[in-house]
C-alpha positions as CSV (number, residue, x, y, z in Angstrom):
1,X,12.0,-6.2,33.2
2,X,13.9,-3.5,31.1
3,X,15.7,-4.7,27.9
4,X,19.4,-3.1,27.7
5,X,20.0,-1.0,24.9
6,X,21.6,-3.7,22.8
7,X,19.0,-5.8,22.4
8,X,16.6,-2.6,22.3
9,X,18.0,-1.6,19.2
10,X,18.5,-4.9,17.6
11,X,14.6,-5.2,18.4
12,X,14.1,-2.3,16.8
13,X,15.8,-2.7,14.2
14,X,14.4,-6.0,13.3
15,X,10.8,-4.4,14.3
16,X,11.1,-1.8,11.4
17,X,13.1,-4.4,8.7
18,X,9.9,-6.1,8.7
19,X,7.6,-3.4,8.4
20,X,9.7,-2.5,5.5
21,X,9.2,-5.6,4.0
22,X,5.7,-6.1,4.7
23,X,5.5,-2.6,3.1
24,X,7.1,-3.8,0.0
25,X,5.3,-7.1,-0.3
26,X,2.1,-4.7,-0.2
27,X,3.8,-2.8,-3.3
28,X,3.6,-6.2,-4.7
29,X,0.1,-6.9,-3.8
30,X,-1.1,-3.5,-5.1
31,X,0.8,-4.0,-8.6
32,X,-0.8,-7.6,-8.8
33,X,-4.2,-6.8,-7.5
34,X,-5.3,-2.8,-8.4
35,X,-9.0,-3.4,-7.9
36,X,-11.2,-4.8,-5.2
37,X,-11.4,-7.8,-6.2
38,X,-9.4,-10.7,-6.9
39,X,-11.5,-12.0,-9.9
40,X,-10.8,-15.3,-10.2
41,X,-7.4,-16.0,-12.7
42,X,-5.6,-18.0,-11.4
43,X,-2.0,-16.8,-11.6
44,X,-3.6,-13.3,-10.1
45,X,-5.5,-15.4,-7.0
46,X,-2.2,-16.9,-6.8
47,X,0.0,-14.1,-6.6
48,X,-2.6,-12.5,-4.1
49,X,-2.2,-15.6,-2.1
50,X,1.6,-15.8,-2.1
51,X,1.7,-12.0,-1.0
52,X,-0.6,-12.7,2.2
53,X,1.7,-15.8,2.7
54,X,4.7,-13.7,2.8
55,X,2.6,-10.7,4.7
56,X,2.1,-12.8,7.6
57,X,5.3,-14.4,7.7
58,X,6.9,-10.8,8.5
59,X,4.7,-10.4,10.8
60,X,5.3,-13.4,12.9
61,X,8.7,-13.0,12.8
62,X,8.0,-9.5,14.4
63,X,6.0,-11.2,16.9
64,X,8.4,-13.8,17.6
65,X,11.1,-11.2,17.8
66,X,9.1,-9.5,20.8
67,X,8.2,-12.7,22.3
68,X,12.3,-13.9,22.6
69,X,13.2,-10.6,23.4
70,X,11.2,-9.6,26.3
71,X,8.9,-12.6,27.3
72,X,11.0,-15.8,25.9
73,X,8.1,-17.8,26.8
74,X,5.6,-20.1,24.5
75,X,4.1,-22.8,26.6
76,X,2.2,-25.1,23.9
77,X,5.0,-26.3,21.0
78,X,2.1,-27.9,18.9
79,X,-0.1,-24.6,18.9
80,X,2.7,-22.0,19.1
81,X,1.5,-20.0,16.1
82,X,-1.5,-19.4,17.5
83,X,0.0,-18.6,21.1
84,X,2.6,-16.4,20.0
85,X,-0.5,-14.2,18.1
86,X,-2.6,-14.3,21.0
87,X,0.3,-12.7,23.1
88,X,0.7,-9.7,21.1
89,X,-3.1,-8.6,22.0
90,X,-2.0,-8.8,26.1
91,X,-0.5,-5.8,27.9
92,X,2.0,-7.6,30.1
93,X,3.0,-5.4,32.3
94,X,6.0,-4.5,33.8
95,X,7.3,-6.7,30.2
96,X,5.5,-5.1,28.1
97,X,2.6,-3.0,26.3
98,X,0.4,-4.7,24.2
99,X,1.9,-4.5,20.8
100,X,-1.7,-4.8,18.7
101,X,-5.2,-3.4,19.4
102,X,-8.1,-5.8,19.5
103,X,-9.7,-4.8,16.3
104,X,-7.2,-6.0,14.3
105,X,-7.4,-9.5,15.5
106,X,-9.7,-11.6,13.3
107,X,-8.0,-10.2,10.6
108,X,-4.4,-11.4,11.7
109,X,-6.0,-14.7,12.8
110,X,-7.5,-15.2,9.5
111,X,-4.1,-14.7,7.6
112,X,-2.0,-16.6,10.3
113,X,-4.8,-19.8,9.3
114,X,-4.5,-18.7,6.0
115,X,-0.7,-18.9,5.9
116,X,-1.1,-22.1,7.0
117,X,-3.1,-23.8,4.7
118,X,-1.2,-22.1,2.0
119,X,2.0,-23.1,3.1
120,X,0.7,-27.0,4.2
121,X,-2.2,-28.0,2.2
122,X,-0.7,-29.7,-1.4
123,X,-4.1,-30.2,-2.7
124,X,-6.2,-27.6,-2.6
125,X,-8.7,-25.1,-4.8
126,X,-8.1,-21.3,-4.3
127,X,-11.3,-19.4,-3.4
128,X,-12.0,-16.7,-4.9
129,X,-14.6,-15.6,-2.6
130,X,-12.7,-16.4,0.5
131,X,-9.2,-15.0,-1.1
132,X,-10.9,-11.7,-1.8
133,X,-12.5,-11.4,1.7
134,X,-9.1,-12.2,3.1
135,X,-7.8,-9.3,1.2
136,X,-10.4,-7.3,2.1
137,X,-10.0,-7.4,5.5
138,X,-6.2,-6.7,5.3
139,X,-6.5,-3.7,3.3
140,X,-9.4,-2.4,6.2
141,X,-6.7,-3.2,9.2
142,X,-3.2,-2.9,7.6
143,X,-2.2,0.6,8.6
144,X,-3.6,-0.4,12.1
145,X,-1.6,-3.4,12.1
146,X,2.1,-1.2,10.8
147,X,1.0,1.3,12.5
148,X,0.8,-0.5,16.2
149,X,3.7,-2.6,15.1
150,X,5.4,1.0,14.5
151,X,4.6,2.2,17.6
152,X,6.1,-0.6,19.8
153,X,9.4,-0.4,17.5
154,X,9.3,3.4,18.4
155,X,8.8,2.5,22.2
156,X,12.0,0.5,22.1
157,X,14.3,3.8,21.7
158,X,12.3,5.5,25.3
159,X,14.4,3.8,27.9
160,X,11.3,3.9,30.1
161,X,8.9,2.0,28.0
162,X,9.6,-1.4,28.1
């Protein structure tokens, strides 16, 4: 399946909006967070949190964007999130390349559970520990993850590639 070039470029277009963002919510995260560690005030573990909240949520709606565009397929409702993730790791050809390699894939999974709790769970403690690992881990794979995410944007203009 080829996409026409409408809905190529509006892919595309949507593809690099959210690397921009997730480009500027890292701006954030540096500004908030200059060392290595989160160290434990609150408002800072906070704002550390709500940036990886916000991270992830641009890069689902990137995935989701793919997964309308050219597959338009989620089989499981209650475990979508996790589904729609898992997709992005599969080369589905003649849809599709894959869109991320598999190192980057604990990380992502970590942040898309992460994003969950954040946004669903009312009552909970912050940890440090875990917050600063989190962090970690996106720092080691985020130009992997943009830069994959870049590539498959790029694709979208080569009339051959998807």
């Amino acid at each position: 399946m080829k996409l026409d070039p409408g809905a190529a470029a509006s892919l595309k277009a949507v593809l690099l909006h959210d690397i921009e963002a997730v480009n500027k919510l890292q701006e954030r995260l540096d500004s908030v967070e200059p060392g290595s560690s989160v160290q434990g005030e609150y408002p800072q573990m906070a704002a550390v949190a709500y940036c990886l909240h916000n991270i992830y949520n641009a890069l689902e709606n990137s995935f989701e964007q793919i997964s309308r565009s050219i597959e338009n397929h989620i089989v499981d409702r209650a475990q979508w999130h996790k589904e729609l993730l898992a997709k992005m790791f599969l080369n589905m050809p003649p849809l599709r390349p894959r869109v991320l390699p598999d190192e980057v894939r604990k990380t992502l999974n970590d942040l898309r559970g992460f994003r969950h709790l954040f946004r669903h769970a009312y009552d909970f403690e912050l940890d440090n520990r875990r917050l600063t690992q989190l962090l970690e881990d996106w720092r080691a794979n985020r130009d992997a993850v943009l830069g994959a995410l870049r590539e498959f944007a790029l694709q979208l203009g080569d009339s051959d590639a998807v």
